[in-house]
ZATORNU-648472 format. One record per residue: residue number from 1; chain; x negated, y negated, z negated of N, C-alpha, C in turn. Coordinates in steps of 0.2 Angstrom, whole numbers, plus 5000, padded with zeros to 4 digits. Atoms other than C-alpha are relative to their C-alpha. Layout:
// ZATORNU-648472
(site NUM 'A' (X Y Z) (X Y Z) (X Y Z))
...
//
This chain:
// ZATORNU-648472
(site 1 'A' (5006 5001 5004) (5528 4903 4427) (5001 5004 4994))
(site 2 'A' (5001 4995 5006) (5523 4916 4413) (5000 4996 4995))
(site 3 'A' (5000 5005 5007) (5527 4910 4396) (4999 5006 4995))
(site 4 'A' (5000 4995 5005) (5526 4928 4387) (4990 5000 5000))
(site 5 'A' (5008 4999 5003) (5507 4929 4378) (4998 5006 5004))
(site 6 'A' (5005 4995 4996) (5505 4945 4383) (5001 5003 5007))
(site 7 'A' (5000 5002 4993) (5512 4944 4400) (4992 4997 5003))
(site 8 'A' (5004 5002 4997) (5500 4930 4402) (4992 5003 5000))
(site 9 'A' (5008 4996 4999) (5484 4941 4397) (5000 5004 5003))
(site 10 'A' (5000 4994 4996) (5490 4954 4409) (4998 4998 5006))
(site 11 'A' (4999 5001 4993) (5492 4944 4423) (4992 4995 5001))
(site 12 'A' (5007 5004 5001) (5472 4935 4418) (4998 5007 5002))
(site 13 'A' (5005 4996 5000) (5466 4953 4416) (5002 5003 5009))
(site 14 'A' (4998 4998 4993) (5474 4958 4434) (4998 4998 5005))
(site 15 'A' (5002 5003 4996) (5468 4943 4441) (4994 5000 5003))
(site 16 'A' (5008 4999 5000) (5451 4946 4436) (4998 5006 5004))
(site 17 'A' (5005 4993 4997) (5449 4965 4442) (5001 4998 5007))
(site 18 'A' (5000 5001 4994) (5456 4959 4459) (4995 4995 5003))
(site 19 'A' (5005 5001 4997) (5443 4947 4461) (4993 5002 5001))
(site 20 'A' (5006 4993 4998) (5430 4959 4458) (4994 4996 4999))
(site 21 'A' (5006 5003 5002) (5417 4945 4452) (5002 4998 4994))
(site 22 'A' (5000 5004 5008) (5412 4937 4435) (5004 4993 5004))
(site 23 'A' (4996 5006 4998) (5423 4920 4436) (4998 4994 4995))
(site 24 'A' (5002 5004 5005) (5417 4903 4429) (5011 5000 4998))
(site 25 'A' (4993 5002 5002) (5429 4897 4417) (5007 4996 5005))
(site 26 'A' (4995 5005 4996) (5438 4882 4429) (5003 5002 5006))
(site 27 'A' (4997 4997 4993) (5438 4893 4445) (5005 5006 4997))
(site 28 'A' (4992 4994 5002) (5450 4908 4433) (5005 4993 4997))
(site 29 'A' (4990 5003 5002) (5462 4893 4426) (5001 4995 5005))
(site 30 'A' (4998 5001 4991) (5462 4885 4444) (5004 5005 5002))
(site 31 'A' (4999 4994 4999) (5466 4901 4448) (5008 5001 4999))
(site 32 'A' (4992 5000 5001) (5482 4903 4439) (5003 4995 4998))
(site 33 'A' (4995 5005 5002) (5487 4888 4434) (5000 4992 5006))
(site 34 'A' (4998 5005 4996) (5485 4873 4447) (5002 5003 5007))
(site 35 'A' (5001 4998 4993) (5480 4883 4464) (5007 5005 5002))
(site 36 'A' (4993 4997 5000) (5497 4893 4458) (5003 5000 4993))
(site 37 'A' (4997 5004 5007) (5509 4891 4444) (5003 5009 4996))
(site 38 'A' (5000 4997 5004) (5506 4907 4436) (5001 5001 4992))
(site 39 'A' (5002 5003 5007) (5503 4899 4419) (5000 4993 4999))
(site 40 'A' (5001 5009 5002) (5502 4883 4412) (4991 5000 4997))
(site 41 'A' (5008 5000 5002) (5483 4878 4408) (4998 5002 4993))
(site 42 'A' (5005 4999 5008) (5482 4878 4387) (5003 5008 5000))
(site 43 'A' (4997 4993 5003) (5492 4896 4387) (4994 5004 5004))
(site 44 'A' (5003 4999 5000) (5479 4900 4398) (4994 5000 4998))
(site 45 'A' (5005 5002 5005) (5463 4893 4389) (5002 5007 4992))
(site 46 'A' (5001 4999 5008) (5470 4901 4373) (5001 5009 5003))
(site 47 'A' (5001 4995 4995) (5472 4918 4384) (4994 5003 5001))
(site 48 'A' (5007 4997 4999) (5455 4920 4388) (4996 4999 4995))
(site 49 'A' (5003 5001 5007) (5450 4915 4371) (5001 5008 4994))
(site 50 'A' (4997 4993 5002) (5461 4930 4365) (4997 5006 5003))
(site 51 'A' (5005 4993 4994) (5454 4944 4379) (4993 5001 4999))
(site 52 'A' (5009 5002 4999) (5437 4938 4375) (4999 5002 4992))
(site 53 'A' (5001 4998 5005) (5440 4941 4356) (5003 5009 4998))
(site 54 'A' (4996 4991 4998) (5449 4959 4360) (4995 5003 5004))
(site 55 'A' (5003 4995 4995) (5433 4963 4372) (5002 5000 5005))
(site 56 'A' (4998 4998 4991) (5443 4965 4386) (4999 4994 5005))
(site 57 'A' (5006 5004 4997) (5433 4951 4393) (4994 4999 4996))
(site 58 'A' (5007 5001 5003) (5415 4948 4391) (4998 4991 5004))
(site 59 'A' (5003 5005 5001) (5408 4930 4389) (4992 5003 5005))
(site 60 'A' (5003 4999 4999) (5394 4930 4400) (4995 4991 5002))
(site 61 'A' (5001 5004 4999) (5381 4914 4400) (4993 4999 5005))
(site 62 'A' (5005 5001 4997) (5367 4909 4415) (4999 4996 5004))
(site 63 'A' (5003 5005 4994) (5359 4897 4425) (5007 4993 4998))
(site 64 'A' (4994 5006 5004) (5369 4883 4412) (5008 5000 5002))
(site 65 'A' (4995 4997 4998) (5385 4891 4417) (5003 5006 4996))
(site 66 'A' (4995 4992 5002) (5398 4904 4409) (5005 5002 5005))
(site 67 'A' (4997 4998 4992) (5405 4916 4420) (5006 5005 4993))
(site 68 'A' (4993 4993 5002) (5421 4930 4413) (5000 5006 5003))
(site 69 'A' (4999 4994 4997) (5423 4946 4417) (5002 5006 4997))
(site 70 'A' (4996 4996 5002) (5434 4960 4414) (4996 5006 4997))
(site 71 'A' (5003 4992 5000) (5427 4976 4405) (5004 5004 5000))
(site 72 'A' (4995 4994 4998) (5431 4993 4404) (5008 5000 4998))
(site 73 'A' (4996 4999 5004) (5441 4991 4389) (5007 4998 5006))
(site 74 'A' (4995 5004 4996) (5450 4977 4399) (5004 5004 5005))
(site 75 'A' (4997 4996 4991) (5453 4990 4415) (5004 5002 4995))
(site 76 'A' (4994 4996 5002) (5459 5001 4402) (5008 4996 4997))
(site 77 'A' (4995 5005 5001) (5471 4990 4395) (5005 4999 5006))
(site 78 'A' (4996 5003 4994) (5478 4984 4412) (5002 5006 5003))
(site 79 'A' (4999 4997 5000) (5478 5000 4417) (5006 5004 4999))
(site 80 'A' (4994 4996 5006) (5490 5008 4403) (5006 4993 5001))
(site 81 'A' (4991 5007 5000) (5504 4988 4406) (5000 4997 5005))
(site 82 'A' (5000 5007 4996) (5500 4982 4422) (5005 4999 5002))
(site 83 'A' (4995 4999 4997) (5517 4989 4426) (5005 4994 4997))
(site 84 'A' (4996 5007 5004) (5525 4973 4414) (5001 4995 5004))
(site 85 'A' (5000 5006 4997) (5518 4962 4426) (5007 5001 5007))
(site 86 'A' (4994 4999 4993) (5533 4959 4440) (4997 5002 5007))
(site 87 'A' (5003 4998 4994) (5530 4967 4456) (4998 4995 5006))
(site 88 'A' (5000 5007 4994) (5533 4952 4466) (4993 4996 4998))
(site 89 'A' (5003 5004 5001) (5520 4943 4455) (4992 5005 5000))
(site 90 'A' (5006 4995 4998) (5507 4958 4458) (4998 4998 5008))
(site 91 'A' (5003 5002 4994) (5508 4954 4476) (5001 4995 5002))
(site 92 'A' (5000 5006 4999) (5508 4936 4476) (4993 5000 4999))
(site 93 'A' (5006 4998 5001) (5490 4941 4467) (4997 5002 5004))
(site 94 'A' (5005 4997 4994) (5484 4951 4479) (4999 4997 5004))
(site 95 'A' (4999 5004 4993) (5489 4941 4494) (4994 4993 4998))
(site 96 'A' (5003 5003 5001) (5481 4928 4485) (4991 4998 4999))
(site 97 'A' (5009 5000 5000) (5464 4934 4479) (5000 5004 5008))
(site 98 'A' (5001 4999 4991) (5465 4942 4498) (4996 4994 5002))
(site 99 'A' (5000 5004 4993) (5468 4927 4506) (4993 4995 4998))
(site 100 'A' (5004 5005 5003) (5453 4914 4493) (4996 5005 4997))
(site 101 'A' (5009 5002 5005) (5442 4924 4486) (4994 4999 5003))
(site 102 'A' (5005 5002 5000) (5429 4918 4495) (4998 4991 5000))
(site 103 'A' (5000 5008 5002) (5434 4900 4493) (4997 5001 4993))
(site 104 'A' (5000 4998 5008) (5433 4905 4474) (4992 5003 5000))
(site 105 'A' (5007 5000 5000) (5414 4911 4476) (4998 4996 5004))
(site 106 'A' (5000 5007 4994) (5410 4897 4489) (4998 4996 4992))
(site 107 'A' (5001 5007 5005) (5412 4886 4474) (4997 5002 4993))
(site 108 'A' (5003 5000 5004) (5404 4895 4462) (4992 5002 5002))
(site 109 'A' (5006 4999 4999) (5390 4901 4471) (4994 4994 5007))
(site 110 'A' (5002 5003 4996) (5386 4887 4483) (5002 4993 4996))
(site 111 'A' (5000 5004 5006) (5380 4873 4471) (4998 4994 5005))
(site 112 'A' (5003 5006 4997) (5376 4855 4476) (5003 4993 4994))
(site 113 'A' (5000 5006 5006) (5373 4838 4465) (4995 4994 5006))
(site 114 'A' (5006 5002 4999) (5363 4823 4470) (5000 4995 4996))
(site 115 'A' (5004 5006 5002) (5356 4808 4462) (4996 4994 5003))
(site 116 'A' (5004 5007 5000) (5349 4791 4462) (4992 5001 4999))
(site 117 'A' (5007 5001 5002) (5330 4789 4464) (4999 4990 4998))
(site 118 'A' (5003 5007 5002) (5319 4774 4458) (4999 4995 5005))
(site 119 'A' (5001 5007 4995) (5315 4768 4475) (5009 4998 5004))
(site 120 'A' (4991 4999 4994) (5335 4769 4481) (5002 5004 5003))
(site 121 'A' (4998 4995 4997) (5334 4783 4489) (5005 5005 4995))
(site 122 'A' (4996 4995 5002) (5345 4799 4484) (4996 5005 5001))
(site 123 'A' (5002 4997 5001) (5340 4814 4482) (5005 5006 4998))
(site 124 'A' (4995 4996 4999) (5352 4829 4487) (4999 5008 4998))
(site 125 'A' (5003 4994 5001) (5349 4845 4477) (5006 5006 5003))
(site 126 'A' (4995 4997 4997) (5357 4860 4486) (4998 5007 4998))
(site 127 'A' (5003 4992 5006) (5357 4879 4478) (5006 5005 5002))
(site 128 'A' (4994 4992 5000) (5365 4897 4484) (4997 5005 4994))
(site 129 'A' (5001 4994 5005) (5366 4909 4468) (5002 5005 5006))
(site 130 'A' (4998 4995 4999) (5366 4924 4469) (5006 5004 4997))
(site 131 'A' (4994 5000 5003) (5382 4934 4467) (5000 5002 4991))
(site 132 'A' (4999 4997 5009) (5386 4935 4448) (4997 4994 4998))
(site 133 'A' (5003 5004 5003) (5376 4921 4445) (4994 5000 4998))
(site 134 'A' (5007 4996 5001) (5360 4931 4442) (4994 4995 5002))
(site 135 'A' (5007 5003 4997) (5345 4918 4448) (5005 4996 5006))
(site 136 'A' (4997 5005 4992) (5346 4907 4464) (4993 5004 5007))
(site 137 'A' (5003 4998 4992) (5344 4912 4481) (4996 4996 5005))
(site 138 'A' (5004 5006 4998) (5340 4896 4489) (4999 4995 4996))
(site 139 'A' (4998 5005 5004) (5337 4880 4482) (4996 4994 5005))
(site 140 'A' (5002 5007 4997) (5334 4863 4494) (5000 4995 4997))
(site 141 'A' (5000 5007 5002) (5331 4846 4489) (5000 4995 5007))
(site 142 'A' (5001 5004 4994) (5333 4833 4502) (5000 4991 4997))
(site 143 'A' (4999 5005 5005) (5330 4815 4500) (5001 4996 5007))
(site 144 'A' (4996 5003 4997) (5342 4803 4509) (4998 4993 5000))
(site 145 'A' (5001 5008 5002) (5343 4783 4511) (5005 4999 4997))
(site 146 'A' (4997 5005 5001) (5359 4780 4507) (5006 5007 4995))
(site 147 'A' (4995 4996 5003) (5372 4787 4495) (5005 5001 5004))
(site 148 'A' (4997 4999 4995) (5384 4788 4508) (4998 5007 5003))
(site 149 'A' (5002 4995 4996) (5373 4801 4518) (4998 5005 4992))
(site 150 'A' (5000 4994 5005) (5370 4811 4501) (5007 5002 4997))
(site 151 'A' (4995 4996 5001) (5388 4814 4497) (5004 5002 5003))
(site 152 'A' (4996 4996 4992) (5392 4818 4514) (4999 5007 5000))
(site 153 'A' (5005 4993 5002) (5379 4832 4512) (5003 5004 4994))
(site 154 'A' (4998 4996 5009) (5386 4836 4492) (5007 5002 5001))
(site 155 'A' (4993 4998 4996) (5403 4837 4501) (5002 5005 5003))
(site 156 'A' (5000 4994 4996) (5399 4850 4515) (4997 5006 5000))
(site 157 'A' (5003 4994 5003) (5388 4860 4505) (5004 5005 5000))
(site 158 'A' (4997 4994 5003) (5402 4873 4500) (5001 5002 5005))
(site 159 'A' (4999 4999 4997) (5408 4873 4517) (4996 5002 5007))
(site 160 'A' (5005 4998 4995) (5392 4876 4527) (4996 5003 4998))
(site 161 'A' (5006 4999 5001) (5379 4883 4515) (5000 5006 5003))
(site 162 'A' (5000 4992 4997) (5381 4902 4523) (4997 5000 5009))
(site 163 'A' (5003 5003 4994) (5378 4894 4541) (4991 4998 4999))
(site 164 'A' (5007 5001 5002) (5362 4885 4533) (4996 5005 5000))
(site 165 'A' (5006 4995 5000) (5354 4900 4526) (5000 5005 5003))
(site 166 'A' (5000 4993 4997) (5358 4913 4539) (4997 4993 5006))
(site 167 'A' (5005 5002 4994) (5348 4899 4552) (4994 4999 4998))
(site 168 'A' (5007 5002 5002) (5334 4896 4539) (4996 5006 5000))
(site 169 'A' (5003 4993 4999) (5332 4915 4539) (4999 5001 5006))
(site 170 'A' (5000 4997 4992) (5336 4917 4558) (4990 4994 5002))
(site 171 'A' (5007 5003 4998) (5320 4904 4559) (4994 5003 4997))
(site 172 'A' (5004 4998 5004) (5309 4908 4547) (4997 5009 5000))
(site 173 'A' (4999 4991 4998) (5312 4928 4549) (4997 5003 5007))
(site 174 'A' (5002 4997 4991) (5309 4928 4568) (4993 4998 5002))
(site 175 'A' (5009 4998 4995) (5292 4935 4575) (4999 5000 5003))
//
């Protein structure tokens, strides 16, 4: 685990260009600190508080979410010290955002919530952004009997929503 400060904003800014999207905040300190023990979580937090005041990340907020993302500065920067970071620990990264990064947009771009109605029912709202966060792609609402069948739903959302919308397209699309 990284304990040098600026180790640790090398290996934030490293992480971010390899995965090549904006990153809410919990999915980058998921990232390096529980899903791998790159970091510890506050040295992280105070890391991207720091990056974000240097510019070399950019604060971005939309659709009541904030997402991160590297800027140029940041490339440059990483660019000119990425060699600090250990080599071993550069390819544990890449292997990594290889192997998840679409679990890592999965979860930020395939939304789901439901809620309580008045009459008992549930009410299952289910949302694919679009990538970056930019607007919404699709957005369902389903309205269930029983919280049981809506959290079954709010559950497998991340795991099927790419099947859903390539059948609701494959239906609706075909003449």
């Amino acid at each position: 685990m990284a304990t040098d400060s600026t180790l640790i904003k090398l290996i934030l800014l490293y992480a971010m260009d390899k995965m090549d999207v904006p990153l809410e905040e919990d999915v980058l300190t998921d990232l390096c600190t529980s899903d791998h023990t790159w970091m510890n979580y506050m040295d992280c937090k105070d890391a991207i508080a720091a990056l974000e005041d240097v510019s070399f990340v950019q604060k971005k907020a939309s659709q009541n979410k904030i997402t991160y993302s590297i800027t140029p500065d940041g490339r440059m920067c990483l660019a000119n010290f990425y060699t600090r970071i250990p080599i071993s620990l550069r390819e544990e990264i890449n292997a990594s955002v290889k192997q998840d990064r679409m679990k890592y947009r999965r979860r930020q771009e395939y939304v789901s919530d439901y809620f309580r109605n008045s009459d008992q029912t549930y009410t299952v709202l289910l949302r694919i952004l679009k990538p970056g966060g930019e607007g919404t792609l699709v957005e369902l609402k389903m309205v269930v009997e029983s919280k049981e069948t809506a959290l079954f739903i709010y559950k497998n959302w991340q795991d099927r929503a790419g099947s859903v919308y390539s059948a609701l397209c494959d239906n609706l699309l075909d003449c």
